[in-house]
C-alpha positions in Angstrom: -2.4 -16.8 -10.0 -5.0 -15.5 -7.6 -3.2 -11.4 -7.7 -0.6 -10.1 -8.6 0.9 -6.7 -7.1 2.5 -4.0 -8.8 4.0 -1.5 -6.4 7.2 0.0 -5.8 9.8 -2.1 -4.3 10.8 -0.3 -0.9 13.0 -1.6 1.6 11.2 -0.5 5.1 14.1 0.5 7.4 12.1 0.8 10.7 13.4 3.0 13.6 11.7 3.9 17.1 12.1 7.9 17.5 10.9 10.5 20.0 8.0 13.3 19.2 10.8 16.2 19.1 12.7 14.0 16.3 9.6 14.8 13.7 9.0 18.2 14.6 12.9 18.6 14.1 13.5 17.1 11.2 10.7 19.4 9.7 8.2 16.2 9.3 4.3 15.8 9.2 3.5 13.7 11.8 1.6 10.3 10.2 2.3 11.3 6.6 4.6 10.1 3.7 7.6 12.3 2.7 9.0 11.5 -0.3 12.8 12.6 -0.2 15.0 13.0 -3.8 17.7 13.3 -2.5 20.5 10.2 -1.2 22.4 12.8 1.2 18.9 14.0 2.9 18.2 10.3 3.4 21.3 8.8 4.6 21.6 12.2 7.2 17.8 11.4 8.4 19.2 8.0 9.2 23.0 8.9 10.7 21.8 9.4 14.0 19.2 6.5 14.4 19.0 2.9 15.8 17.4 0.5 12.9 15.0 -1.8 14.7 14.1 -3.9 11.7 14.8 -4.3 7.6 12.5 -5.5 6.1 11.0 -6.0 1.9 8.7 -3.4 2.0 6.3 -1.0 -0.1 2.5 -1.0 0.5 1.1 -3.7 -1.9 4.4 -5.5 -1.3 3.1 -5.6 2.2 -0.6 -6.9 1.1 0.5 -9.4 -1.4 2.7 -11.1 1.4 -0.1 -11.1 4.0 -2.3 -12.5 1.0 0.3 -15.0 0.4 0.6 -15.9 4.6 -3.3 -16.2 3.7 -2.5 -19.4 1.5 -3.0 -17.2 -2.0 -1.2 -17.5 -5.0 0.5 -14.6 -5.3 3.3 -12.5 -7.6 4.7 -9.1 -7.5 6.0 -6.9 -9.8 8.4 -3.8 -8.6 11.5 -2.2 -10.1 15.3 -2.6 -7.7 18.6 -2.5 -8.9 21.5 -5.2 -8.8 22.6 -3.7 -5.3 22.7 -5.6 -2.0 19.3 -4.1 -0.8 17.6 -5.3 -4.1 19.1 -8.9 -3.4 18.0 -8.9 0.0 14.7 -7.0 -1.5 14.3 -10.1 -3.6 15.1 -12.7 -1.0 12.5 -11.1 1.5 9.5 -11.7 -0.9 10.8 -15.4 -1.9 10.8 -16.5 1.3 7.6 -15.5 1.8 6.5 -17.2 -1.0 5.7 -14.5 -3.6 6.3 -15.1 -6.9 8.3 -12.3 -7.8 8.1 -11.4 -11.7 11.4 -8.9 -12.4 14.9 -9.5 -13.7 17.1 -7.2 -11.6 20.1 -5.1 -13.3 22.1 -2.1 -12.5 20.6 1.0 -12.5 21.9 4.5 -12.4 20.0 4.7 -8.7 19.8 2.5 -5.8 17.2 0.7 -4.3 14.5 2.0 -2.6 14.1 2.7 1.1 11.4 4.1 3.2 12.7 5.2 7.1 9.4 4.5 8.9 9.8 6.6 12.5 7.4 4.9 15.1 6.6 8.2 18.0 5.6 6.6 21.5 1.8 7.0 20.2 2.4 4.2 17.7 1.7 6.3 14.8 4.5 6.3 12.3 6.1 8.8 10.0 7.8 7.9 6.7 10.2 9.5 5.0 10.8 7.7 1.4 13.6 7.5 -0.5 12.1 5.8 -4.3 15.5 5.8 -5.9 15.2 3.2 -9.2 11.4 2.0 -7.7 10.1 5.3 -8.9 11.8 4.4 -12.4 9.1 1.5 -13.1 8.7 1.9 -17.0 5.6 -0.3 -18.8 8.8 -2.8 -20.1 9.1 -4.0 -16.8 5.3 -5.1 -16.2 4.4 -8.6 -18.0 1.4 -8.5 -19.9 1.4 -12.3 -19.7 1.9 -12.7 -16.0 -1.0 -9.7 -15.4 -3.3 -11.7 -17.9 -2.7 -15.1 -16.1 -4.0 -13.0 -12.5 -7.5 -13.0 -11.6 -7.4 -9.3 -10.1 -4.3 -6.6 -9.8 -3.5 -4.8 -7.0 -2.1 -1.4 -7.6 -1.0 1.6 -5.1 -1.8 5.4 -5.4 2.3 6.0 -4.4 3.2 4.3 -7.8 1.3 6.6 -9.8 3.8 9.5 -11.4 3.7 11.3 -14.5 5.9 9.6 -17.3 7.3 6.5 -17.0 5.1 5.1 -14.0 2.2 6.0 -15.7 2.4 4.5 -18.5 3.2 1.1 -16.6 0.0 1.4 -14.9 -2.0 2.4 -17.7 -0.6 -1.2 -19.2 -1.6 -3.0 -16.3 -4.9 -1.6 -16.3 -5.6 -2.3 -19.6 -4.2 -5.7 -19.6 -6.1 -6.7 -16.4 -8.9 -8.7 -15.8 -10.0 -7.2 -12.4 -8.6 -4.0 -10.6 -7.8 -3.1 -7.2 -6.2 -0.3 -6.0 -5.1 1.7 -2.5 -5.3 5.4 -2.8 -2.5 5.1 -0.2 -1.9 8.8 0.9 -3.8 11.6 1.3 -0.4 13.7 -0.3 -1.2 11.5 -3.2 -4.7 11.9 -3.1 -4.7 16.0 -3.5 -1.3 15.4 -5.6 -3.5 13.6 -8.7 -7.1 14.3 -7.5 -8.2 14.2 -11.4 -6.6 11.4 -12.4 -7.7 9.0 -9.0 -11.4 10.4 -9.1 -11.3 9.0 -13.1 -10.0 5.8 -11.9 -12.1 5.5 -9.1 -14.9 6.1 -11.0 -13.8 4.6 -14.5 -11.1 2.1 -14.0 -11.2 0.2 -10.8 -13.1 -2.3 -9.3 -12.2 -2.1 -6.0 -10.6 0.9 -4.4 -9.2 1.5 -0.7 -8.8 4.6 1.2 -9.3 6.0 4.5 -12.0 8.5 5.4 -10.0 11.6 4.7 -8.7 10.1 1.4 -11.8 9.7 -0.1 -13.2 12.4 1.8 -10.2 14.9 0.2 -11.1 12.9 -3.3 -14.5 13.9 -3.5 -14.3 17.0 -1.4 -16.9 15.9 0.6 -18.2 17.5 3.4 -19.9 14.4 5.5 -19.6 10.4 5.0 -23.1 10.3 4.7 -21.7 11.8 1.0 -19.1 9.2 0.5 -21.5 6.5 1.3 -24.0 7.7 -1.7 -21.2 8.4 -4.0 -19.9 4.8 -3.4 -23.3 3.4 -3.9 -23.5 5.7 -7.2 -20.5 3.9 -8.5 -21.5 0.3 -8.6 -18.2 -1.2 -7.8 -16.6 -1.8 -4.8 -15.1 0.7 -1.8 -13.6 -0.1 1.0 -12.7 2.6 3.6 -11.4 2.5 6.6 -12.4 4.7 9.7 -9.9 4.4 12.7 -11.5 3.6 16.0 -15.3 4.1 14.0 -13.8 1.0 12.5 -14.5 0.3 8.5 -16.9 0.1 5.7 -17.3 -1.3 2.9 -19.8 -0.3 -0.2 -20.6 -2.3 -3.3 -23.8 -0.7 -4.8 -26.3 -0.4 -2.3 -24.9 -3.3 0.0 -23.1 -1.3 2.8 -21.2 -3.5 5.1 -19.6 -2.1 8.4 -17.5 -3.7 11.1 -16.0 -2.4 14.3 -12.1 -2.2 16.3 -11.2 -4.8 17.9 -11.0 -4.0 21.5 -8.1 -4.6 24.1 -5.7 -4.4 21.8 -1.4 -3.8 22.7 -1.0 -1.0 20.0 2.6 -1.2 19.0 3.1 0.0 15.3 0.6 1.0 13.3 2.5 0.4 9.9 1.7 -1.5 7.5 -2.3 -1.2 9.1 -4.1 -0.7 6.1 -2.0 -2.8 3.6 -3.0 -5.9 5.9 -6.3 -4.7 5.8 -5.9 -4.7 1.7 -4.9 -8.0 2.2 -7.6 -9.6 4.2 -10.1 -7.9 2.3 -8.8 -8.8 -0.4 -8.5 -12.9 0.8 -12.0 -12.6 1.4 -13.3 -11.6 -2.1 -11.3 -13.6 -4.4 -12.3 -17.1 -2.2 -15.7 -16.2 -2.5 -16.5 -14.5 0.7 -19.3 -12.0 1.5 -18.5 -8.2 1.4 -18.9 -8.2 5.0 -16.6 -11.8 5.8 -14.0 -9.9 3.6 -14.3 -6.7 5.4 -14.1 -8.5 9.0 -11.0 -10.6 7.5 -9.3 -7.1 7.2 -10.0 -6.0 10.1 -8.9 -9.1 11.9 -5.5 -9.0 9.6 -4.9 -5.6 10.5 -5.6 -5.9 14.2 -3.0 -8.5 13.8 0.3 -6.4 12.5 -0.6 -3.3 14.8 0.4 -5.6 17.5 3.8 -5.9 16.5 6.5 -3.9 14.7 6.8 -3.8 11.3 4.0 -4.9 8.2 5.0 -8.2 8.2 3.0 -11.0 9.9 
């Protein structure tokens, strides 16, 4: 198998909302609110129109568009025996993914992320992680990680406990990492633990300016630039309309927007990104064939609603 993803299993429940709706509701425009509890979730939702359900989660997301890519792909995330987790299951088969989990009943549901698209495009989630945050290292397979040439992890699977330890197993049984620092709330949530992996136990990593900006409290690029060359492995960042970059020791490769683009949705951006990327370097592509196949994947899905291609 080409990768294999390990991520939690979200169901994306996607719903167009006006600007008043986030301020109300207390949220941070463009950021990830992770919600504990089923009431909060199922109120948020009372009162909107569902656009689209789809089998979500951010490497979800990339491991599909890597599959669409003609990859050999696989997925590992944690559901329960519930109709969402069926349909959750369903989603990724049809798509292709191999999709390495035995489903049972859990105490909690499945998960679901409400992604609120404002006019602007930009979109707010508001994630509900129910049994996806409960990924334990006896549900990752040592044997399917060892039969994948790289891993693709996220930064919102990483928890204290029980997650942890199932991606400290991955690691260690991997023979190439990659890994999306996916949210700046994760980034200043677990600085010390992403700056080790960045610099100790990946060998890819993908942010966004501020991400790695926040991670290395830097005050300029021109600083995340020589801290990516310091490294020796590979960084890929991504830089809204400047466009994105990617570093592997002191090769820096950059690529702009696409221009004239019909901006609809902008979920789902940087996991397609992942994925192109991603397409790129396993089939032997240059750093900067991968980074333009990102960009070109992830011009693709802002065009539409929804991650999914």
């Amino acid at each position: 198998m080409k990768i294999l993803g390990i991520g939690n299993a979200i169901v994306d429940v996607i719903c167009k909302v006006e600007d008043d709706f986030i301020t109300k509701n207390n949220l941070t425009k463009s950021t990830m609110k992770l919600i504990f509890d089923d009431k909060e979730f199922k109120d948020l939702l009372s009162n909107l129109k569902i656009e689209k359900t789809v089998s979500g989660g951010s490497v979800a997301n990339s491991i599909v568009g890597l599959s669409q890519l003609g990859n050999e792909v696989g997925f590992i995330g944690k559901v329960n025996d519930d109709d969402l987790g069926g349909k959750y299951e369903d989603g990724l088969k049809q798509e292709s993914v191999k999709y390495i989990y035995s489903k049972k009943k859990e105490e909690l549901p499945t998960g679901t992320c409400l992604i609120l698209v404002t006019p602007d495009s930009e979109r707010t989630m508001c994630t509900f992680l129910g049994t996806a945050g409960k990924i334990n290292e006896n549900d990752v397979s040592s044997d399917a990680i060892k039969q994948s040439e790289t891993i693709l992890l996220e930064g919102y699977l990483w928890d204290e406990g029980e997650p942890k330890k199932a991606f400290e197993k991955a690691i260690q049984s991997a023979k190439k990492v990659a890994m999306s620092l996916s949210d700046q709330f994760c980034v200043d949530r677990h600085k010390p633990h992403f700056l080790d992996l960045v610099k100790n136990k990946l060998d890819i990593t993908f942010a966004n300016e501020q991400e790695i900006m926040s991670l290395i409290d830097a005050k300029s690029f021109d600083e995340v630039i020589n801290f990516s060359k310091s490294l020796g492995k590979i960084i890929v960042l991504t830089r809204g309309e400047k466009g994105a970059v990617a570093i592997s020791g002191d090769e820096v490769a950059e690529c702009g927007i696409k221009e004239g683009l019909k901006i609809v949705d902008l979920t789902g951006a940087g996991d397609l990104f992942a994925a192109g990327f991603l397409h790129g370097h396993v089939n032997k592509m240059s750093l900067k064939e991968s980074l333009d196949k990102g960009t070109e994947m992830s011009s693709k899905v802002i065009q539409q609603i929804g991650a999914r291609l």
